[in-house]
C-alpha positions in Angstrom: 32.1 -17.2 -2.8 29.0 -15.7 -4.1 29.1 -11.8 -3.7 25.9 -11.0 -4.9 23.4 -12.5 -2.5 24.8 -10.1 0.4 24.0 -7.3 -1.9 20.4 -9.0 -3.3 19.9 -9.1 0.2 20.3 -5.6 0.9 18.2 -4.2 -1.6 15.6 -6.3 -0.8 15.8 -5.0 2.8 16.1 -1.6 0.7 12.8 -1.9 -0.8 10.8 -3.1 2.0 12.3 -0.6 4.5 14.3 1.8 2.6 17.0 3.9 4.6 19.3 6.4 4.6 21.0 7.8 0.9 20.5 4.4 -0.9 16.9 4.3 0.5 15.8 7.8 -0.4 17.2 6.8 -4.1 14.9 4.0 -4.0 12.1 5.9 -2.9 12.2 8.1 -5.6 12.9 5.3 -8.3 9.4 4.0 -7.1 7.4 6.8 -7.6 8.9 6.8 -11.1 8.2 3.2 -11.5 4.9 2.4 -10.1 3.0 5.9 -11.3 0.8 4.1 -13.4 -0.4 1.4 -10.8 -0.5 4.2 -8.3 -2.7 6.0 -10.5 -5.2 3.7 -11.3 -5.3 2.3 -8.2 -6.7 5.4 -6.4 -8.8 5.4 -9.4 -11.1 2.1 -8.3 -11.4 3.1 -4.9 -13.8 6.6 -6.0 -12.6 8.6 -3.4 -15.4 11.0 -2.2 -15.0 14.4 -0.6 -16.0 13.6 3.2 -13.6 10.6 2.9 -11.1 9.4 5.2 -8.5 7.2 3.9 -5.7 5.4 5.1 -2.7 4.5 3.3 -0.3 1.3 4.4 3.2 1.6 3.3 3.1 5.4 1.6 6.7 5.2 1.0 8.1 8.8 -0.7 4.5 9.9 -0.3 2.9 10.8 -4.2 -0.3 8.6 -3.4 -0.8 10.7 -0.7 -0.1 13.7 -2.6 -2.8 12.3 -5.4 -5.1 11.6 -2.2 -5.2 14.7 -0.1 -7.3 17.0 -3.2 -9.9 14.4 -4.0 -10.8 14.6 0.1 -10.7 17.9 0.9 -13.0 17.4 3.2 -12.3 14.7 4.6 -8.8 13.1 6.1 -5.6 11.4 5.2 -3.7 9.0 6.9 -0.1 7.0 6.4 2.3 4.6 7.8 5.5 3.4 6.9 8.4 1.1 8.2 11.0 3.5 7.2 11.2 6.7 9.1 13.8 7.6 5.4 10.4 7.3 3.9 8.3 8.7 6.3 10.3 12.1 6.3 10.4 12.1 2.6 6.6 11.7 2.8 6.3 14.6 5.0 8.1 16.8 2.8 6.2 16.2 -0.2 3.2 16.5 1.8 4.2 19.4 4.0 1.0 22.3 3.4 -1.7 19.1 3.5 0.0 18.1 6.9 0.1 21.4 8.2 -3.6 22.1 7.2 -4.5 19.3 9.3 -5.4 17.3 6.2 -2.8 14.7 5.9 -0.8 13.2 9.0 1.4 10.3 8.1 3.2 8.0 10.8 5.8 5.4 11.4 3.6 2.3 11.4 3.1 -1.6 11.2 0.2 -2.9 9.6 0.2 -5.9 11.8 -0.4 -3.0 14.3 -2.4 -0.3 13.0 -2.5 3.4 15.6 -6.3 3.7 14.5 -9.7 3.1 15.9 -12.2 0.5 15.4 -13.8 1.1 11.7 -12.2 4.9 11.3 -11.6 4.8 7.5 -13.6 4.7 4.7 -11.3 3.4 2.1 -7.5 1.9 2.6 -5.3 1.8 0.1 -1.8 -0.4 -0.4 0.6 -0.2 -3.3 3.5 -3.4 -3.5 3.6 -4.1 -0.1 1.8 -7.1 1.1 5.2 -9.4 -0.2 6.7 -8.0 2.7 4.3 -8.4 5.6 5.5 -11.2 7.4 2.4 -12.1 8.9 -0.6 -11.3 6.3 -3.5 -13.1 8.1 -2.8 -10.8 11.0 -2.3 -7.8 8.9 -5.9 -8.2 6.8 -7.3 -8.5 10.2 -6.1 -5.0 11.2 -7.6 -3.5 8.1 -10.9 -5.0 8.3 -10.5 -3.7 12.1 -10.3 0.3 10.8 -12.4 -0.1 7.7 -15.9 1.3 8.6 -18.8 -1.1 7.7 -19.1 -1.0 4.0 -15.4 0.5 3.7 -13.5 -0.4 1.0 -9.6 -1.9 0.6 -7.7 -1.3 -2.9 -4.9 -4.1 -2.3 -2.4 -3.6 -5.6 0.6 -6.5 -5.9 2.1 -7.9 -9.6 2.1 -11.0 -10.0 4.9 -11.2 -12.0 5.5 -10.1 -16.3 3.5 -10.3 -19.1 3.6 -13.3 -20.5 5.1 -15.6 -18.2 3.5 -17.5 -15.2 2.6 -16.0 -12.3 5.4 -16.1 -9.6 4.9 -18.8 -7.6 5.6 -17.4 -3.7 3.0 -14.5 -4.1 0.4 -16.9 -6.0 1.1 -18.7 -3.1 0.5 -15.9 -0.4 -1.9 -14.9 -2.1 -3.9 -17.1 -2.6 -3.3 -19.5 0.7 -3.2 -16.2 3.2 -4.6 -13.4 1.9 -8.0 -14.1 0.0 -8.8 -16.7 2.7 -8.4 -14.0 5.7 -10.4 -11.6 3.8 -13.5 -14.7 3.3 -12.9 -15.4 7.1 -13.2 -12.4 8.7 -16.3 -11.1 6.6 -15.6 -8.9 3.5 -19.2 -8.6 2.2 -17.1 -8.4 -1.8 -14.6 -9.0 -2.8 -13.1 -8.7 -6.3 -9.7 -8.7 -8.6 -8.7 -5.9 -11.1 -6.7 -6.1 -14.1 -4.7 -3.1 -14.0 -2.3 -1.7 -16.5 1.1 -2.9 -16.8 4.4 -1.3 -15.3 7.9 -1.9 -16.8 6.3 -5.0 -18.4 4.9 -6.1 -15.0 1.5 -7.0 -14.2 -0.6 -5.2 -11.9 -4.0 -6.7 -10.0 -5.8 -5.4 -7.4 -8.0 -7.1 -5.2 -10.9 -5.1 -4.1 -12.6 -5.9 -0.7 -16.0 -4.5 0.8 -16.6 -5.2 4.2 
């Protein structure tokens, strides 16, 4: 019997929704681990004052921390799967959220709670391998982007020095690039970013 694939299996559940104690570690181990794409990654997207800005899959919350002083006059906005996540996030985020600067909700990004074209820039850090339908999800953020809007979309494609894994080349290449050409993204772009525990970080930048 092979005991490891039930536990694999958790942790992956772990790190696409994390919950409860073993989630709340995880949370905080990601912060940790993905600071330097997180980082840069707000860095491309120029983030003026008047902005508002959406984040999909905010997870313990320090993107939205980074976020919420570089729009001060503008607005933040989250969602998460994991309600663990989602109340960590409010913590960490507690005097933007009650300055009416920040509000960050349980979400799905095939099913965004915004308006048509609401955000100026929308942001995602290591979460499209676990959208189970991308096409549909790209379509709801080039719904709430605002014409000319602009998506930082940050994945690894696997370490330095070996081949790109072949199921998110795969994805995305054959789902999400191809959405973003169909429904109309004016630009769109891929970043070299800088490497994380010997991981490679790209993000692709979209205009609409």
């Amino acid at each position: 019997m092979n005991f490891t694939q039930p536990f694999e299996t958790f942790i992956g559940r772990q790190y696409r929704c994390p919950t409860g104690l073993i989630g709340r570690v995880i949370g905080a181990k990601m912060v940790r681990q993905h600071q330097p794409e997180t980082v840069w990654t707000i860095s491309l997207l120029h983030i003026q004052p008047h902005d508002h800005v959406l984040e999909i899959g905010f997870g313990a919350g320090k993107a939205i921390e980074r976020l919420a002083p570089l729009a001060t006059s503008g607005h933040i906005s989250g969602i998460d799967l994991s309600p663990t996540m989602l109340h960590t996030a409010r913590r960490r985020n507690a005097r933007a959220i009650q300055a009416g600067r920040v509000e960050l909700q349980h979400g799905d990004v095939t099913r965004l709670p915004f308006a048509d074209q609401q955000f100026d820039k929308l942001i995602s850090i290591h979460t499209l391998y676990f959208w189970p339908h991308p096409d549909r999800a790209i379509a709801e953020i080039f719904r709430v982007l605002k014409p000319g809007g602009t998506l930082a979309l940050t994945f690894s494609p696997g370490k330095i020095g070996e081949n790109a894994n072949e199921n998110i080349q795969s994805l995305v290449e054959q789902h999400i690039l191809p959405a973003m050409q169909h429904l109309g993204f004016a630009h769109i772009d891929t970043n070299e970013g800088p490497a994380s525990r010997q991981f490679r970080s790209i993000a692709i930048i979209g205009v609409k």
